[in-house]
C-alpha positions in Angstrom: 11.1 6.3 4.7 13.4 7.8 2.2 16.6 5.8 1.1 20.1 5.8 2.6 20.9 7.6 -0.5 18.9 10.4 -0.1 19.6 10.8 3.2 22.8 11.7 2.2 21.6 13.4 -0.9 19.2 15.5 1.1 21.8 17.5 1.9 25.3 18.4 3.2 24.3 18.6 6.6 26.8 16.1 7.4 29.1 17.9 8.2 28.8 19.9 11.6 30.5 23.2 10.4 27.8 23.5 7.8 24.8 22.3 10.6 26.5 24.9 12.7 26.1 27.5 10.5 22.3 27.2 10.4 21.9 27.1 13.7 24.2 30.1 14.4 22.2 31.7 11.6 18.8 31.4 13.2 18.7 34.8 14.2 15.4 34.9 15.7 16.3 32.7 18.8 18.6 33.8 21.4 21.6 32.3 22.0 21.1 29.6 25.0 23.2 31.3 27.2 21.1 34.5 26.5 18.1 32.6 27.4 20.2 31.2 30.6 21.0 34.8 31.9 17.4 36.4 30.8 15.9 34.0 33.6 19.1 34.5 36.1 20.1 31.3 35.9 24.0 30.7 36.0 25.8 29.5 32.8 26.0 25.8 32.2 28.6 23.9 34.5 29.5 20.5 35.3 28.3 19.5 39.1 30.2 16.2 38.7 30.6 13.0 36.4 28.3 10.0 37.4 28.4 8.3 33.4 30.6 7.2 31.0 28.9 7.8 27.9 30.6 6.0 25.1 30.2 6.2 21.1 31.1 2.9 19.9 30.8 3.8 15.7 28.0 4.8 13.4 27.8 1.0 12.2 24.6 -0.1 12.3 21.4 -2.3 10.8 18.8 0.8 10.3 18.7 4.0 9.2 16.4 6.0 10.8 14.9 9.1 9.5 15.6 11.0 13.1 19.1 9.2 14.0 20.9 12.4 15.0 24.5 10.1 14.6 23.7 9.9 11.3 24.0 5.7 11.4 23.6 3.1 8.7 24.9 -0.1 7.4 27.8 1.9 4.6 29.3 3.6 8.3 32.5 2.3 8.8 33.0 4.5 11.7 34.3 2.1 14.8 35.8 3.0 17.9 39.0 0.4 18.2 40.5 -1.5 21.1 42.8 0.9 22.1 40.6 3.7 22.8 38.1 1.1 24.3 41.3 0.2 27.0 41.6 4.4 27.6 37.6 4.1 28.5 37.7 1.8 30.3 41.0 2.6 32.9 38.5 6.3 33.0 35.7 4.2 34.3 37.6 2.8 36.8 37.7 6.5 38.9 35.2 5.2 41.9 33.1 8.5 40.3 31.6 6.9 37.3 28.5 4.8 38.7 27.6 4.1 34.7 28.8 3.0 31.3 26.3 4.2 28.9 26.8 2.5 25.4 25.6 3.6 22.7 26.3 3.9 18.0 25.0 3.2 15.8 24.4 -0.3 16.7 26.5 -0.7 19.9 26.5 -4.3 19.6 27.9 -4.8 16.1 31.6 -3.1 17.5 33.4 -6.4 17.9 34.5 -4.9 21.5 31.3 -4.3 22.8 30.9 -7.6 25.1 34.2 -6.7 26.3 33.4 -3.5 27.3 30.2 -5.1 29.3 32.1 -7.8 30.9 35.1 -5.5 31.7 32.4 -2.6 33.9 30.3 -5.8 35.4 33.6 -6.5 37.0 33.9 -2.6 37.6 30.7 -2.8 39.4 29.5 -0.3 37.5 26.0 -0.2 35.8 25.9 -0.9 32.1 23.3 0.6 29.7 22.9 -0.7 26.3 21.0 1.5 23.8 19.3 -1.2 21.6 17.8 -0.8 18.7 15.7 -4.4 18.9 16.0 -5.5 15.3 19.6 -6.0 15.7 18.7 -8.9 18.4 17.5 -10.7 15.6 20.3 -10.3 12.8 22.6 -13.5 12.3 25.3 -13.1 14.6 23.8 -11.3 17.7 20.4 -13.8 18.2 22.5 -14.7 21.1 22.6 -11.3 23.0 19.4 -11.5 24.9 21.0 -14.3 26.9 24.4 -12.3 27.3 22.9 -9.0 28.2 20.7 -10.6 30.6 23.7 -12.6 32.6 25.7 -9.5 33.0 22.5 -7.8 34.0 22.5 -5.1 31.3 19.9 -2.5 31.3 18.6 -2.4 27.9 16.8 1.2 27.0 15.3 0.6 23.2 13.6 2.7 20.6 10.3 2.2 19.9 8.9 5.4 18.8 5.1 4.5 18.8 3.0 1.1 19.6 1.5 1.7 15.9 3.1 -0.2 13.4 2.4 2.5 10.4 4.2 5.3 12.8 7.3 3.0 13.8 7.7 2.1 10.1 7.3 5.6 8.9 10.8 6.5 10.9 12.5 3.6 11.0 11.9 1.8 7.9 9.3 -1.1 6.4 8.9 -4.0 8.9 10.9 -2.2 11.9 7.9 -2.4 14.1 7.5 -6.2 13.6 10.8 -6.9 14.1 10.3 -4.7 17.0 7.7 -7.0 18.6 9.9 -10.5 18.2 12.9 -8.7 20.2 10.7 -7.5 22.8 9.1 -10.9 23.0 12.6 -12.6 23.2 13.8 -10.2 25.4 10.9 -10.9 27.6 11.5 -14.3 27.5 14.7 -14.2 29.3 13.5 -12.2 32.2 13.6 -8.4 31.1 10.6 -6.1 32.1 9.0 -8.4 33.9 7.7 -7.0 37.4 9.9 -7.5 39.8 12.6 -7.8 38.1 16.0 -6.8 38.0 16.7 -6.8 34.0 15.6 -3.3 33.2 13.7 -3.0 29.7 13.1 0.6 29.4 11.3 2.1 26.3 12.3 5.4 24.2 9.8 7.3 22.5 10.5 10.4 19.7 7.9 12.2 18.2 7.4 10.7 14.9 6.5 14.8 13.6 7.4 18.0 14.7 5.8 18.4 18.1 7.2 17.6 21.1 6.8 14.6 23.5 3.7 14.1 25.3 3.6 13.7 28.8 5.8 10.6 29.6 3.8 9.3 32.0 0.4 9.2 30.2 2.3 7.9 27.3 3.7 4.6 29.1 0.7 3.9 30.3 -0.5 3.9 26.8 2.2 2.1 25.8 1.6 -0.5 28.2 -1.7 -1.4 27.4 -1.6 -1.4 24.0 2.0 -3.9 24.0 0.4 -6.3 26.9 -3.1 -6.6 25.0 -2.0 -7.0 22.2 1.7 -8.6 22.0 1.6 -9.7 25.5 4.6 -7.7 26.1 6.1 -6.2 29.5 8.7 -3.3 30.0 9.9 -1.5 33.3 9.2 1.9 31.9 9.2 4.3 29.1 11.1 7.9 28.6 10.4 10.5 25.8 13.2 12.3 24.6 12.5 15.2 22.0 14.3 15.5 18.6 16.9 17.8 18.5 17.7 20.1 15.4 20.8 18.2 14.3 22.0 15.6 11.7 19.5 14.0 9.5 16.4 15.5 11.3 18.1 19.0 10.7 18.2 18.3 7.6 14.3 17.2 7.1 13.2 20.6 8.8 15.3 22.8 6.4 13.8 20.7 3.4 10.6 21.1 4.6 11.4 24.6 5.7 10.3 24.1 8.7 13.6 24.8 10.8 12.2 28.8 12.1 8.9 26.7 13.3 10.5 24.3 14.9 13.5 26.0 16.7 10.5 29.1 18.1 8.7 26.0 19.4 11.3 25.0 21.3 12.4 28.7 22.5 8.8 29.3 23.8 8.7 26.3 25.2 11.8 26.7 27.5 11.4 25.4 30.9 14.0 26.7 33.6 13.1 23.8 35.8 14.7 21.4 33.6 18.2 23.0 33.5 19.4 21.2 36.7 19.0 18.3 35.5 20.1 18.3 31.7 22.2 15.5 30.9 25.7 17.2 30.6 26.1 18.2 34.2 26.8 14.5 35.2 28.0 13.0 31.7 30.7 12.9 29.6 30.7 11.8 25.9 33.1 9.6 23.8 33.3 9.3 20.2 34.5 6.5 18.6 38.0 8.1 17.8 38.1 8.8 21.8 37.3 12.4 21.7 35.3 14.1 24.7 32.5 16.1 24.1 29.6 17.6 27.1 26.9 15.3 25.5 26.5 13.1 22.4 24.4 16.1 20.7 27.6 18.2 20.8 29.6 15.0 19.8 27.6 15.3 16.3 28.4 18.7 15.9 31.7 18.0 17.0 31.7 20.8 20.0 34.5 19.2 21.7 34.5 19.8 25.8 35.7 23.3 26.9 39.5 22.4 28.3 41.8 22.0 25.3 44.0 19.5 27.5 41.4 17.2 27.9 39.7 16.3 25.2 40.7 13.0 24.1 40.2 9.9 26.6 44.2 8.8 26.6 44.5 12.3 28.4 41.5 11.5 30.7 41.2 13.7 34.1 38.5 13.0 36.4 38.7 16.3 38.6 39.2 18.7 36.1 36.4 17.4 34.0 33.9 17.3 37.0 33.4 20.7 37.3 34.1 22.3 33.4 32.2 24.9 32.0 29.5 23.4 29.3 29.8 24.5 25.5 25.8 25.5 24.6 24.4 26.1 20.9 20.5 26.7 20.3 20.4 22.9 19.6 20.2 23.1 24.0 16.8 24.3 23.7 15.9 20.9 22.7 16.7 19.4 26.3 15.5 22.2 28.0 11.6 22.4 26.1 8.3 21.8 28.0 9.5 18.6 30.6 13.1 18.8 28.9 14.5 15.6 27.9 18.0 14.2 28.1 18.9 10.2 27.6 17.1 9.4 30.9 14.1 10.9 29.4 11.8 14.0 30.3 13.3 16.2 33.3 10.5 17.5 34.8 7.2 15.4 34.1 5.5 16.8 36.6 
């Protein structure tokens, strides 16, 4: 897995304006809205807001070779208290059914516990997006037990049951580290049948190709993790790699971008625009700005009302219904069985 340092070295693909630029420049796609009206289907729009998707900083214990947030240990990106107090008096509108957290490393902001505690008592549903290995850093061995009180449902990447493929994209002895969270998170209750602590699973294609089918895939996943590790999960979503960040910048090193982003075009799959992600979400970053989804976050495609777009100013019912901001990095949730954060949209 190459270096934090030339990750960054790879390119400047940092920065949104210049990812933008390539993907504005990929003249051989259509536009998403193009491909939207070519298959009379109505522009993007919001149908309502069910989750409170929040951005908690690009801190974190990994670097991952597809991490489209562009997270590793030198971030010092971290969403403070006040903006966590805006989030939370939003999640409070009876609308919000879930508080989806996510970073970097969710866990290492010193306000995520907080946050959990503060929507338990919400009533709300609480997602934690885990990467494992942080379970087992000094300072956060405790968090199986916490999560599991305030019934937290924890959705983890693991990106293959092979050790060789997990370590290729997340780094030397990820997948074994992998393995001892899973076992401890076991331990406390989650994934076991029956039970109410969810442990769901998150594949991305360690290549260029695009998920398998999800369901033949956990089933795989499930035999290989209980034979082997005697490990149980509830269930396992794919979601696909989208053209952005640090895998953005791997496909225009490898010139590979044109491939990839045709792949995706031909793949396009008008049963999964109902369901894409941003007609029921809304996205925080960790300065409290509001973007459709946490792909446009990372471009920084702010939401489309120019009143509401930082979490202080927070509007439940003109936000439920706002017209979505698209670039060809869409095609990415709408390809083969489409994929969003609850994984594949259509898998037949």
């Amino acid at each position: 897995m190459p270096s934090l340092t030339l990750l960054r070295q790879q390119s400047k693909l940092a920065d949104p304006r210049e990812q933008l630029k390539i993907l504005a420049a990929q003249d051989q796609v259509p536009t998403f809205d193009a491909q939207l009206e070519s298959h009379q289907l109505p522009l993007l729009q919001a149908q309502t807001l069910e989750t409170l998707q929040v951005n908690l900083g690009r801190l974190c214990n990994m670097t991952c070779e597809h991490c489209h947030v562009d997270a590793g240990p030198d971030r010092r990106e971290i969403m403070q208290i006040e903006n966590v107090e805006h989030c939370l008096r939003a999640l409070a509108h009876p609308g919000f059914q879930t508080l989806d957290l996510t970073g970097g490393a969710p866990e290492m902001n010193p306000h995520f516990r907080l946050m959990v505690r503060r929507g338990r008592e919400m009533g709300k549903k609480i997602i934690d997006r885990c990467n494992l290995t942080i379970l087992l850093a000094p300072g956060y061995r405790d968090l199986p037990e916490f999560l599991a009180e305030h019934e937290v449902e924890i959705v983890a990447s693991l990106p293959c049951y092979l050790e060789e493929n997990t370590d290729a994209q997340r780094g030397d002895g990820a997948f074994q580290k992998s393995i001892q969270a899973l076992k401890r998170l076991n331990e406390v209750g989650y994934g076991a049948p029956e039970s109410p602590l969810k442990l769901t699973l998150v594949y991305n294609p360690v290549g260029h190709s695009l998920p398998p089918d999800q369901g033949q895939l956990e089933s795989a996943y499930r035999e290989q993790l209980r034979s082997r590790f005697g490990i149980e999960f509830t269930n396992l979503i794919t979601i696909t790699n989208m053209p952005i960040s640090r895998y953005l910048s791997d496909l225009v090193a490898q010139k590979r971008l044109e491939e990839y982003m045709s792949r995706l075009v031909q793949a396009f799959n008008p049963e999964t625009v109902p369901g894409v992600m941003c007609r029921s979400l809304i996205s925080v970053d960790w300065e409290g700005y509001l973007y459709d989804c946490d792909f446009n976050q990372m471009l920084a495609l702010p939401v489309s009302q120019p009143r509401q777009r930082h979490i202080r100013d927070f509007d439940y019912g003109s936000l439920q219904e706002r017209p979505i901001v698209t670039q060809r990095h869409c095609f990415g949730c709408t390809a083969g069985a489409g994929s969003s954060c609850g994984g594949a949209l259509n898998p037949g």
